[in-house]
DOBAMI-213329 format. One record per residue (C-alpha): x negated, y, z. Coordinates in steps of 0.2 Angstrom, whole numbers, padded with zeros to 4 digits, always signed. Example, Ala and Ser with C-alpha at 12.3 -4.5 7.8 and 13.67 -1.06 7.14 Angstrom:
-0062-0022+0039-0068-0005+0036
//
This chain:
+0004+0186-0091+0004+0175-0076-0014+0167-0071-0014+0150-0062-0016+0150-0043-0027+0134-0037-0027+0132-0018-0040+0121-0011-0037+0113+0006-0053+0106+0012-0064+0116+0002-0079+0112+0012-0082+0096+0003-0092+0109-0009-0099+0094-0020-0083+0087-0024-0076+0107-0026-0087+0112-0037-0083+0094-0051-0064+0099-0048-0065+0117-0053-0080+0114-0066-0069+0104-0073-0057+0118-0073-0065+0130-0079-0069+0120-0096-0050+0122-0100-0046+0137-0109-0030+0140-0101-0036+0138-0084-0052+0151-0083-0039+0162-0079-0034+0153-0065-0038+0162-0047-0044+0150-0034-0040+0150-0014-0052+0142-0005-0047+0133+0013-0057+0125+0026-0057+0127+0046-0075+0125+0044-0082+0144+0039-0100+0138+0037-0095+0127+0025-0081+0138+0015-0095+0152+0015-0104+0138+0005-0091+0134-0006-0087+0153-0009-0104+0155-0015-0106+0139-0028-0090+0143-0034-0094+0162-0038-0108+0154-0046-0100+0141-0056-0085+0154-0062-0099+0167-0067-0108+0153-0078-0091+0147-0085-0085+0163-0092-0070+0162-0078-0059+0177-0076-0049+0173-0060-0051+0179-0040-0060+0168-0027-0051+0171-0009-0056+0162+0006-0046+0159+0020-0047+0149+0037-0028+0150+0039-0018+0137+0026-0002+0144+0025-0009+0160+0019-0020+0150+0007-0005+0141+0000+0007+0157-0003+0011+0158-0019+0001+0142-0027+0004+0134-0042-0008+0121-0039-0012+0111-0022-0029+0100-0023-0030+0093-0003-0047+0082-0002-0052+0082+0017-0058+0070+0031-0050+0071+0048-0062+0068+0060-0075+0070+0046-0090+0055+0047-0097+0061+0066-0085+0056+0077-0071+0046+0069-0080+0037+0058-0093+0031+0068-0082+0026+0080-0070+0015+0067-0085+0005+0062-0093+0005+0079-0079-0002+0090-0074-0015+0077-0092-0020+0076-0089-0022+0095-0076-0034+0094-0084-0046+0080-0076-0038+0066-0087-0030+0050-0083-0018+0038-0090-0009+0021-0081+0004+0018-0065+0007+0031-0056+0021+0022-0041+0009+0016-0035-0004+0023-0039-0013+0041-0043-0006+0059-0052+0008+0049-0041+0011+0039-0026+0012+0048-0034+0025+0061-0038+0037+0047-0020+0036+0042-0014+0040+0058-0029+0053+0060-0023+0062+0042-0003+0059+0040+0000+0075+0052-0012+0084+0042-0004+0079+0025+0016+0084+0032+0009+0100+0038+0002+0104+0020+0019+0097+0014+0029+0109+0026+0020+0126+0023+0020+0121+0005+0040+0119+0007+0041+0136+0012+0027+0146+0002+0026+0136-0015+0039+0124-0016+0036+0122-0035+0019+0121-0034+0011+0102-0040-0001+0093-0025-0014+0084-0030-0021+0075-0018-0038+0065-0016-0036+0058+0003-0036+0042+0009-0031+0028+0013-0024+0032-0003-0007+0021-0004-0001+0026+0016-0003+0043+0015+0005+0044-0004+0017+0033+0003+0022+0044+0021+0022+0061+0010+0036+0054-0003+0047+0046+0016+0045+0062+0024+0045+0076+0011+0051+0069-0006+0054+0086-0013+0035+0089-0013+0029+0088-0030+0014+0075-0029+0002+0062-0037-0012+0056-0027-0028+0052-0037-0041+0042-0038-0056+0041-0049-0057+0019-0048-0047+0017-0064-0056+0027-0079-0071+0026-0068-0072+0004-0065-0068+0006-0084-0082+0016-0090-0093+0003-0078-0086-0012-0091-0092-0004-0106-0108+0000-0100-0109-0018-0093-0105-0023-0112-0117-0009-0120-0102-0002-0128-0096+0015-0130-0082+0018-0119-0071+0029-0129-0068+0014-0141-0058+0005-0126-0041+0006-0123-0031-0002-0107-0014-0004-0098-0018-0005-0080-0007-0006-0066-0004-0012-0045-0010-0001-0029-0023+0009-0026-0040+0003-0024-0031-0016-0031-0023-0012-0048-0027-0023-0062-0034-0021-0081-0016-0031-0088-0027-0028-0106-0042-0020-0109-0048-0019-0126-0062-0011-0139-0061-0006-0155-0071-0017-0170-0080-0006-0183-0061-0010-0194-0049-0001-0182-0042-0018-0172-0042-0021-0156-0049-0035-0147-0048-0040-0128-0067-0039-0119-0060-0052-0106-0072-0066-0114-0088-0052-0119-0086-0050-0098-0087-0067-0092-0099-0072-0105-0110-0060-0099-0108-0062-0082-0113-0081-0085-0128-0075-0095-0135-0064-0082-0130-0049-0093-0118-0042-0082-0116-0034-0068-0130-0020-0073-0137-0010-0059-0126+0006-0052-0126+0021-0061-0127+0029-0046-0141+0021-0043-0138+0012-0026-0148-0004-0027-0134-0010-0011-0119-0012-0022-0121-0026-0035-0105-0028-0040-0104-0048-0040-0087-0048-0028-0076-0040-0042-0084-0050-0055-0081-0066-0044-0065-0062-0041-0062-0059-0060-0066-0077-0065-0053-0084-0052-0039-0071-0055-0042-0069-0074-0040-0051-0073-0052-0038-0067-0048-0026-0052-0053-0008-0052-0060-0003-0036-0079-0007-0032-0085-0024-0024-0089-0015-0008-0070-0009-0008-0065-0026-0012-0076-0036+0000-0064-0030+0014-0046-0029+0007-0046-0050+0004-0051-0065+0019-0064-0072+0007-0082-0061+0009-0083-0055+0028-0083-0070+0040-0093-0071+0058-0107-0082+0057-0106-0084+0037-0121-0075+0032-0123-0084+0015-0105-0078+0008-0114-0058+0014-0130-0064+0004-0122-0075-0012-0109-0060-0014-0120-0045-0010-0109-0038+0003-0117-0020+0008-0110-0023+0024-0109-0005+0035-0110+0005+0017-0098+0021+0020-0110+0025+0036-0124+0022+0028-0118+0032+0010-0112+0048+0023-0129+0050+0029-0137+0052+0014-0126+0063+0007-0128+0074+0021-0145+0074+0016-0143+0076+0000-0130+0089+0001-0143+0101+0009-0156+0100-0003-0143+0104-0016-0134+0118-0008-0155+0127-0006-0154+0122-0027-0137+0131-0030-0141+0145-0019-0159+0150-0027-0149+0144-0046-0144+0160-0055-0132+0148-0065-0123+0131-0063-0116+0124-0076-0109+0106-0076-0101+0093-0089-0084+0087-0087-0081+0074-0073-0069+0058-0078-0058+0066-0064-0039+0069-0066-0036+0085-0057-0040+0096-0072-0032+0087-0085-0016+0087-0075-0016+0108-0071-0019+0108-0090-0005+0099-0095+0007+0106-0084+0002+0123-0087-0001+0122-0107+0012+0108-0110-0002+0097-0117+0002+0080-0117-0010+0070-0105-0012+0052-0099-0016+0051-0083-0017+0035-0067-0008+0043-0052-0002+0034-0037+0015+0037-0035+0034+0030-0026+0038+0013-0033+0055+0019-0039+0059+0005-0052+0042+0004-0058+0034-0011-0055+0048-0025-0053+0038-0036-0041+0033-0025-0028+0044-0017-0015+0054-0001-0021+0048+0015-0010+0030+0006-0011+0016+0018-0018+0010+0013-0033-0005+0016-0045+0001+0017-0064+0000+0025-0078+0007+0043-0080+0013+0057-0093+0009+0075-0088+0017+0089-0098+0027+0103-0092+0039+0092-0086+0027+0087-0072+0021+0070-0068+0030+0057-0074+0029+0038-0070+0029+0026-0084+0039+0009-0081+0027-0007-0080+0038-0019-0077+0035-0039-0069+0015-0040-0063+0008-0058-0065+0014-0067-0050-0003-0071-0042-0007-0050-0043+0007-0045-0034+0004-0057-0023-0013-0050-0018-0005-0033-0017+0006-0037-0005-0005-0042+0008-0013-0026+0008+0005-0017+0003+0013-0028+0020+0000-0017+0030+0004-0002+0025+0022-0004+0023+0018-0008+0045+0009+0008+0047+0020+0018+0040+0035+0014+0049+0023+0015+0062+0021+0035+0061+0037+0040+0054+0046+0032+0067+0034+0035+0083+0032+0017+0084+0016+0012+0094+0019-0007+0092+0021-0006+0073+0001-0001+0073-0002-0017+0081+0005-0027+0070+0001-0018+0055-0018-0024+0062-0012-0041+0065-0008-0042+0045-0023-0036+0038-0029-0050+0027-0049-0049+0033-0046-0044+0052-0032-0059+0053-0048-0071+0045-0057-0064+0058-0050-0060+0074-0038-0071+0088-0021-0060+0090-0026-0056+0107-0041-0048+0100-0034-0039+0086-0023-0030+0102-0037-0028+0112-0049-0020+0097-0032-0008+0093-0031-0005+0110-0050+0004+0111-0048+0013+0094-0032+0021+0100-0042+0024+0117-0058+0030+0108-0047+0043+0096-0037+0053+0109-0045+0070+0103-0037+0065+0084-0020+0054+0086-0003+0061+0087+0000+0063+0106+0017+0049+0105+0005+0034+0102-0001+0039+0120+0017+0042+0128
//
């Protein structure tokens, strides 16, 4: 009988390794499954080797763990491709997206999706991602990627232009995860919800989101969430418990729009001209803007990550409950031919009628055998799509930018970013691309400096 192979790339991100595989390995069908571990970083795939060892022991799982420093040898013969890495990682390339744009006037929260930070992780991963897609072609070319990286929507998008024989879905937790939020706002239990959503990555919308009465109908929470926001009710506090993220920009935005977005407030802040101005220190104050977040988030999961890896080390057992990520469920269905559900980010291919075609989109998707497979949505509300374009008409700039080696298209993929436009003069959107390009030459393609 054949076991499932599930190759990791970026398997020194041990945290979010060990809630993909625990997940795995609560699916009967998968604690067979041998797992290839892959990370440039031996320190940290000698860390990962050994939580896993530890987490497949306490699960009762049967498979192999194999580590490898090489990814082509890592991919061979996988049926299963979960890539979750950070070129550049948070030391330099982060700080320098948020430093240099700080620079030049222009603040950001989290940078990982759209913007001057955005695009330079793009252009920092896209390589990466088509060198994964080309040794997948040649040593699993059946094999499903699953893949975790962003800026979510650009590097989905470059993948399918590039390599659209590559079976993949890129994933995101914002969508069951900003759900789950809602029903805690509303002190109700989430599996009585049920929701259509649909749009982009980090900006899709809740089209109907509806809970279950004590009879078996269904009835829209739309009012029970602006009346509780109005009573003070709602937002609650994090369940992560960060005390910087309130939450009030989403819920802002929902009593405009009418419809509430699925990616958090500190996301948001930055993907719309409305939050982050110079000089407006009462829009960061009335809207809780945890301005600087992602920095300040990395460095204390730095120091978390080390008091956890001395606990799993000294543990004689980790065991874990299910995580509300789609990897598992996914590997299950395909592998078992269980029907699943799942939100994956995939191409625009007559899915979503108002937004352009090719686009990478964030809807709802069966999983069974067959693969993953897209379900039509439709006509969006004209004022969502809308909104989506913005952020869709800079990454439709950036990438054209790296699939045809055009410098310029970087430029103006800046230039139509909806909070640096708000922001910036023209001449100093060039001049702030101008020192990210400069500050990045260990980590860009070399044509951007030809």
């Amino acid at each position: 009988m054949k076991h499932p192979k599930i190759t990791f790339i970026g398997a020194g991100s041990t945290i979010f390794v060990k809630n993909i595989l625990g997940d795995v390995f609560h699916k009967p069908a998968l604690k067979s499954a041998n797992v290839a571990l892959m990370d440039i970083d031996p320190v940290r795939l000698e860390e990962s080797q050994i939580v896993v060892g530890k987490l497949m022991e306490s699960a009762g799982a049967t498979g192999n763990i194999e580590c490898y420093t090489n990814q082509k040898e890592a991919l061979d013969g996988a049926d299963f491709v979960v890539v979750a890495f950070q070129i550049g990682g948070y030391e330099p390339c982060t700080v320098i997206d948020f430093d240099v744009c700080k620079k030049h006037g222009l603040e950001q929260t989290i940078a990982d999706t759209l913007g001057p930070g955005g695009i330079m992780r793009s252009l920092r991963t896209i390589p990466h991602l088509w060198q994964i897609c080309e040794d997948m072609t040649e040593v699993c070319p059946e094999a499903t990627m699953l893949n975790y990286v962003n800026p979510m929507a650009m590097n989905t998008w470059a993948m399918y232009e590039k390599y659209p024989h590559i079976k993949q879905v890129g994933l995101c937790h914002s969508v069951q995860g900003t759900a789950e939020e809602l029903a805690r706002d509303l002190d109700i239990d989430y599996s009585d919800l049920r929701y259509t959503c649909a749009g982009i990555n980090h900006m899709a919308y809740y089209l109907s989101i509806e809970k279950k009465d004590t009879e078996g109908n269904y009835h829209s929470i739309y009012p029970d969430l602006l009346a509780a926001y109005e009573l003070g009710q709602a937002p609650k506090p994090s369940i992560h418990g960060n005390p910087r993220c309130e939450n009030i920009v989403r819920y802002e935005m929902f009593k405009k729009l009418g419809y509430f977005v699925t990616e958090s407030s500190e996301h948001f802040a930055e993907y719309t001209p409305y939050f982050i101005k110079p000089n407006r220190p009462d829009l960061i104050e009335r809207y809780k803007v945890p301005l600087d977040e992602y920095p300040i988030r990395c460095v204390e999961q730095i120091a978390n990550w080390k008091k956890d890896l001395d606990a799993f080390k000294t543990a004689d057992r980790i065991d874990i409950k299910e995580s509300h990520e789609y990897a598992s469920t996914i590997m299950n269905a395909i592998w078992s031919n269980t029907p699943s559900v799942i939100y994956g980010n995939v191409k625009n291919d007559g899915i979503i009628d108002n937004l352009p075609q090719g686009c990478c989109v964030e809807v709802a998707c069966l999983v069974d055998a067959n693969g993953v497979q897209p379900t039509t949505v439709g006509k969006l509300p004209s004022h969502l799509a809308a909104l989506m374009q913005t952020n869709i008409n800079v990454q439709t700039l950036l990438t054209e930018a790296i699939l045809t080696e055009n410098r310029d298209r970087i430029y103006h993929a800046a230039m139509l970013d909806p909070h640096t436009a708000a922001v910036l003069g023209i001449d100093e959107i060039y001049a702030l691309v101008d020192e990210l390009i400069d500050a990045h030459q260990d980590w860009l393609p070399t044509w951007i400096y030809q």
